[in-house]
FIRO-364669 format. One record per residue: residue in one letter; z, y, x of N, C-alpha, C in turn. Coordinates in steps of 0.1 Angstrom, whole numbers, plus 2048, in hexadecimal, padded with zeros to 3 digits. Layout:
N
AZYXZYXZYX
...
***
This chain:
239
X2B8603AEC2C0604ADF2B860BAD5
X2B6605ACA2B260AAC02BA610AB5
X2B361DAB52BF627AA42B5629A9C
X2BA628A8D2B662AA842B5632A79
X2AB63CA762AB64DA6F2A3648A63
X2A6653A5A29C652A4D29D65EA46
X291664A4529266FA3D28F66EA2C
X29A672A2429766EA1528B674A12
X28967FA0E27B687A1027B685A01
X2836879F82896889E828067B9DF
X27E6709EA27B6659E42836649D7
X27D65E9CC2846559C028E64A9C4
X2986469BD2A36409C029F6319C5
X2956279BB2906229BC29061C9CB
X28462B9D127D62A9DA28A62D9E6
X29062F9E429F6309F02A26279F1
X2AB61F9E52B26119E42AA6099EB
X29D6099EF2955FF9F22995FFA01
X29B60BA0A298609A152A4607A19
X2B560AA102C060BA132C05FCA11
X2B75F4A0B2BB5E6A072B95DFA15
X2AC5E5A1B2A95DDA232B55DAA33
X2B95E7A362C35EAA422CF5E0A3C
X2D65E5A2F2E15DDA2D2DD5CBA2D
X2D15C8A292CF5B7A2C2D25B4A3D
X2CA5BCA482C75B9A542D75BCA5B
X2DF5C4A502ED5CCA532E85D1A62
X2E15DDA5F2DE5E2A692DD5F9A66
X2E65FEA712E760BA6D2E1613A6A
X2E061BA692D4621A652D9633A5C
X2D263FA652D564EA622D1650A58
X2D7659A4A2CA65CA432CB667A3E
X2C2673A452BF67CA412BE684A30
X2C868AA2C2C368CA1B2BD698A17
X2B4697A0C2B16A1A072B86AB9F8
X2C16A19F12C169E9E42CE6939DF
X2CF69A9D32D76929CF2D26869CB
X2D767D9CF2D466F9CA2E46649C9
X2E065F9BC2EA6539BA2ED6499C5
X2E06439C72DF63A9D32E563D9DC
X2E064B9E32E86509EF2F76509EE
X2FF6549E230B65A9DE31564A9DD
X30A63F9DA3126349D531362A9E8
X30C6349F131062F9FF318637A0A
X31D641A0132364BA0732E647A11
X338639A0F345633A1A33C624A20
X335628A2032A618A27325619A33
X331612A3B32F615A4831D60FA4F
X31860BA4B30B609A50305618A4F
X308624A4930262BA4430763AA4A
X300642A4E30464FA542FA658A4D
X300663A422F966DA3C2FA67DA40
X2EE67EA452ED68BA4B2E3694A43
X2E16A4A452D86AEA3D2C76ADA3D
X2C06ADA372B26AEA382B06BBA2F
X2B56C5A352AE6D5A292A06DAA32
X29C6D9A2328D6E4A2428E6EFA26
X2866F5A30285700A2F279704A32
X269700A2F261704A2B26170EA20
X26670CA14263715A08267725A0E
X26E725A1826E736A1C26273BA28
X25B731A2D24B732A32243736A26
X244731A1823F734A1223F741A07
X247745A0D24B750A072587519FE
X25C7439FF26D7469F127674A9F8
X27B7559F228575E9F52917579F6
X29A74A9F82A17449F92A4745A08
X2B1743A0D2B8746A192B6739A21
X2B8738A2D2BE72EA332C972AA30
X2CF731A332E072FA312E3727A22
X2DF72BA162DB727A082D9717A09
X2D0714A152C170AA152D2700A14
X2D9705A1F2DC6FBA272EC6FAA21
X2EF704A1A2FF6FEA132FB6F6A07
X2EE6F99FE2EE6ED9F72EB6E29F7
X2E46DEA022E16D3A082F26CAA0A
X2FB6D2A103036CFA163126CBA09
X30C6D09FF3106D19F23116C19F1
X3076BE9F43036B09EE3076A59FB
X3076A8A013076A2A0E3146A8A19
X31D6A6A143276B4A1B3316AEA24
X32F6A0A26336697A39327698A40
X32369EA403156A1A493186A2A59
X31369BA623176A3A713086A7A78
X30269DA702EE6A2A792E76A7A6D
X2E06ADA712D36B4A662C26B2A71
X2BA6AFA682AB6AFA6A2A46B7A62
X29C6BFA6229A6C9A5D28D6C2A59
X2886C1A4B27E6C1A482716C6A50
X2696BDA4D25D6C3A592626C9A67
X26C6C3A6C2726C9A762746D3A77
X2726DAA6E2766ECA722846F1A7A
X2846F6A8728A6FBA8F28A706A98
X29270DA9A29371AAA22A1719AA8
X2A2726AB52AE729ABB2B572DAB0
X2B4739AA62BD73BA9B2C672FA93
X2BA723A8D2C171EA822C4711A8D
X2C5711A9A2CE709A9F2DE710AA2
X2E1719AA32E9723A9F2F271FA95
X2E9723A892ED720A7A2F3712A77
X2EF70BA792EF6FAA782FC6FAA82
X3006FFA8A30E6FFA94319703A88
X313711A83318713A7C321714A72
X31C708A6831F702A5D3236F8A64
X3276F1A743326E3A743266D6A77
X31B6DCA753106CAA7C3146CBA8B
X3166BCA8E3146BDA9F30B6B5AA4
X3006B7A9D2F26B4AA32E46B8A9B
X2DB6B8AA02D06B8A9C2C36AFA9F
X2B96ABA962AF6A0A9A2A26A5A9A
X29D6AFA9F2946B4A982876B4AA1
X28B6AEAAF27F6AAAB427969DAB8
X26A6A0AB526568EAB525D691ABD
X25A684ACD25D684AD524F676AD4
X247675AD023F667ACC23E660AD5
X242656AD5243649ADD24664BAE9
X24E657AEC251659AF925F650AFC
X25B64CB0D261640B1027263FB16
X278652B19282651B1628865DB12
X28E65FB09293668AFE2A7668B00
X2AE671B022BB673B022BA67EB00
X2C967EAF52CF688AF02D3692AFD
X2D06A2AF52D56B2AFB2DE6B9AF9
X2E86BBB002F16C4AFA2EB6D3AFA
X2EA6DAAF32E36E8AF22EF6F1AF7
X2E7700AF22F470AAF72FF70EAEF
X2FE703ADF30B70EAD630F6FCAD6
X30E6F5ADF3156E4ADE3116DDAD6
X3066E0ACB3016D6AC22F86CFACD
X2FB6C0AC72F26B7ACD2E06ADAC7
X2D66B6AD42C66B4ACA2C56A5AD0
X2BF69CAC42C268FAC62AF68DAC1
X2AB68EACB299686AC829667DAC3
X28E679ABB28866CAB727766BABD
X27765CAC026965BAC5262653AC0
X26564EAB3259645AA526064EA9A
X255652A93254653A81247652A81
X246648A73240643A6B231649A6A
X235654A5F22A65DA5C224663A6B
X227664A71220668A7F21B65EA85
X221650A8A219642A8920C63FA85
X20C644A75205642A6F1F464FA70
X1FC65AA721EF666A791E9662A86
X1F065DA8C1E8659A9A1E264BA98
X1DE64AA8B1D363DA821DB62DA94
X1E762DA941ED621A971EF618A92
X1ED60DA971EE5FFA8F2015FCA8E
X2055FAA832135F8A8321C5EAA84
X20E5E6A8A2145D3A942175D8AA3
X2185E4AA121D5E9AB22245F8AB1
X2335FDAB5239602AB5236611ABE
X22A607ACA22C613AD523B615ADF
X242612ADA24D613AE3255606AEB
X25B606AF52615FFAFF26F5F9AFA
X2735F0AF027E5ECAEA2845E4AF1
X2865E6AFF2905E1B0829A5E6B07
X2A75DDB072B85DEB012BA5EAB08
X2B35F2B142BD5F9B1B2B5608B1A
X2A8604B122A0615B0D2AB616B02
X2A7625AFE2AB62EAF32A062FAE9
X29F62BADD29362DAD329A62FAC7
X29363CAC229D644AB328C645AA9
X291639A9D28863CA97289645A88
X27E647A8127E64BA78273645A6F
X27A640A65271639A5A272643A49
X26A642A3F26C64AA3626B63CA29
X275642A21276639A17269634A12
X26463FA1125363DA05249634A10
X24F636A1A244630A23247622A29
X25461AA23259611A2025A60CA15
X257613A0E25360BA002466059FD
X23C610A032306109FF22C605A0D
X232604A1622F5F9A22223601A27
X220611A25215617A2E212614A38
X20560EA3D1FD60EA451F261AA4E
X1F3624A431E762EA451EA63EA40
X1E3644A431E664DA3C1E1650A30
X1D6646A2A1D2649A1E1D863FA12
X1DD635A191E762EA131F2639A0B
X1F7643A0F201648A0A1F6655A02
X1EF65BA081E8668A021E065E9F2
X1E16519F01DB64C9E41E864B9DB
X1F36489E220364B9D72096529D7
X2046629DF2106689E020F6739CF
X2036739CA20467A9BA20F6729B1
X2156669B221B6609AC22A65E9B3
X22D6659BD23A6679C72456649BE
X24466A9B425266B9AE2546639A2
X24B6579A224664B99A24863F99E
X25263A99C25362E9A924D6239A4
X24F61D99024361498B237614995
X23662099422062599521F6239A6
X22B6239AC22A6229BA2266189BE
X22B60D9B822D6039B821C5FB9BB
X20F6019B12055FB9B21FE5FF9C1
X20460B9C72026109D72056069E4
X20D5FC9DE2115F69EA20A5F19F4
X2075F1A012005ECA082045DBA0A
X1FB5D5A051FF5C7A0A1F55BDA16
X1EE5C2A161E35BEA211E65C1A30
X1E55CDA361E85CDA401F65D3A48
X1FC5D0A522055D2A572085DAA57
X2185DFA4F2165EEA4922B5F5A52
X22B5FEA4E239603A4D2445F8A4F
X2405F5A4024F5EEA3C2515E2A46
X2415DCA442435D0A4F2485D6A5F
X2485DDA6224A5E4A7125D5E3A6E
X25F5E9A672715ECA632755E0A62
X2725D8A5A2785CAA5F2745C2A67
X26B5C4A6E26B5BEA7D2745C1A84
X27A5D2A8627E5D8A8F2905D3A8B
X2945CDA7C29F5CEA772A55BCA7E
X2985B7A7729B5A6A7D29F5A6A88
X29A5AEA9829E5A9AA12A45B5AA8
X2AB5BCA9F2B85C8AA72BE5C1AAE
X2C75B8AAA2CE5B8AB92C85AFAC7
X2BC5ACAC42B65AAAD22B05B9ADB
X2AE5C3AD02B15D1AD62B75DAADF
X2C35D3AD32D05DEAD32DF5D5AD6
X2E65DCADE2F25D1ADD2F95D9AD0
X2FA5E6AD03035EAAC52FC5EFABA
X3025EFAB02FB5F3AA3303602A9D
X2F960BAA030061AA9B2FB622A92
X30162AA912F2639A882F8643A96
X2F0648A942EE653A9F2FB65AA9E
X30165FA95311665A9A31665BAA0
X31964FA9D321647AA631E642AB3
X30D646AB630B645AC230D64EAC8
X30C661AC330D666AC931E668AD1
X329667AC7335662ACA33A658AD4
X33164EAD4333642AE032D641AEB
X32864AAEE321651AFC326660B00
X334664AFA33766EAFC32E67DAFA
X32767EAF031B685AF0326691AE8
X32D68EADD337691AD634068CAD4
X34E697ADC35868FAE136468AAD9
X36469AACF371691AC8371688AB9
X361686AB835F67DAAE35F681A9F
X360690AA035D692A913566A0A8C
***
């Protein structure tokens, strides 16, 4: 069975709608981590194809900004406030802020990537939040200079495979990593993005809709990860 993650990563609207376009054609589900307020996100807010969960930063207090966790993560939640999973930017995690994250009402977490490992099921930890792995993202595909005509993983109906794709890296159809290090000065430009596109070799976007055309030769069900975690009794009373 195949599930499907996406981190906004404060893409331009543009550059969201694009990847939201593509799931809603294939009508296929799909998680999506936020960073931000967006229209796009806000105008799919009762769409059941769609499950929106937290993506707060919390690098900028590695860097020294005096800003809280706690802070990070209520205004995140501001914007995004039916949340039940959070992914932490750059994965950032600890015993503490899995704590925290119980805290404020998430009952799960995604924060570990698990690369092409062949079988991956959700944890229940010790404060009951549930850690739910993923074993494809994109941008990491693409560091381990992989060709994206091959998945690396075992998409037999009866594996577990949680991926993660990123808007920009669906737009741009990234292939490489220098594919994206040539548009990422223009990130917040989606015109100028636009002349980035990879169209030559087998890139992202083409991989996502490979993987979208033939979900249900995958998957018999089509979920976002709360509702799988709910129909495998992972989380029992469903909300």
């Amino acid at each position: 069975m195949n599930l499907f993650t996406s981190d906004i990563d404060w893409a331009p609207e543009e550059v969201i709608a694009d990847t939201l376009d593509l799931f809603s054609k294939y009508n296929v589900k799909c998680t999506l981590f936020c960073t931000h307020e967006s229209k796009v996100i806000k105008s799919i807010d009762n769409d059941e194809n769609f499950e929106l969960g937290i993506h707060p930063n919390f690098m900028p207090i590695f860097n020294g900004d005096k800003t809280s966790i706690t802070k990070i993560i209520e205004d995140i939640l501001k914007v995004v406030p039916k949340s039940k999973g959070v992914r932490s930017h750059s994965m950032v995690q600890s015993t503490p802020l899995l704590n925290i994250f119980k805290e404020y009402g998430l009952k799960y977490e995604a924060n570990t990537l698990l690369p092409y490992w062949g079988e991956i099921h959700p944890t229940r930890l010790w404060n009951g939040l549930i850690k739910v792995p993923h074993n494809f993202e994109d941008d990491i595909h693409f560091m381990f200079n992989n060709s994206f005509k091959d998945c690396y993983l075992d998409l037999g109906i009866n594996n577990l495979n949680i991926f993660c794709f990123h808007p920009i890296h669906v737009f741009l159809n990234t292939d490489a990593e220098s594919t994206y290090l040539n548009a990422k000065k223009f990130y917040k430009d989606s015109k100028r993005l636009k002349k980035f596109k990879n169209n030559k070799e087998f890139g992202t976007r083409d991989l996502l809709v490979q993987l979208l055309e033939n979900h249900s030769h995958y998957s018999e069900k089509n979920m976002t990860v709360f509702e799988f975690l709910t129909y495998n009794k992972y989380i029992e009373d469903g909300n």
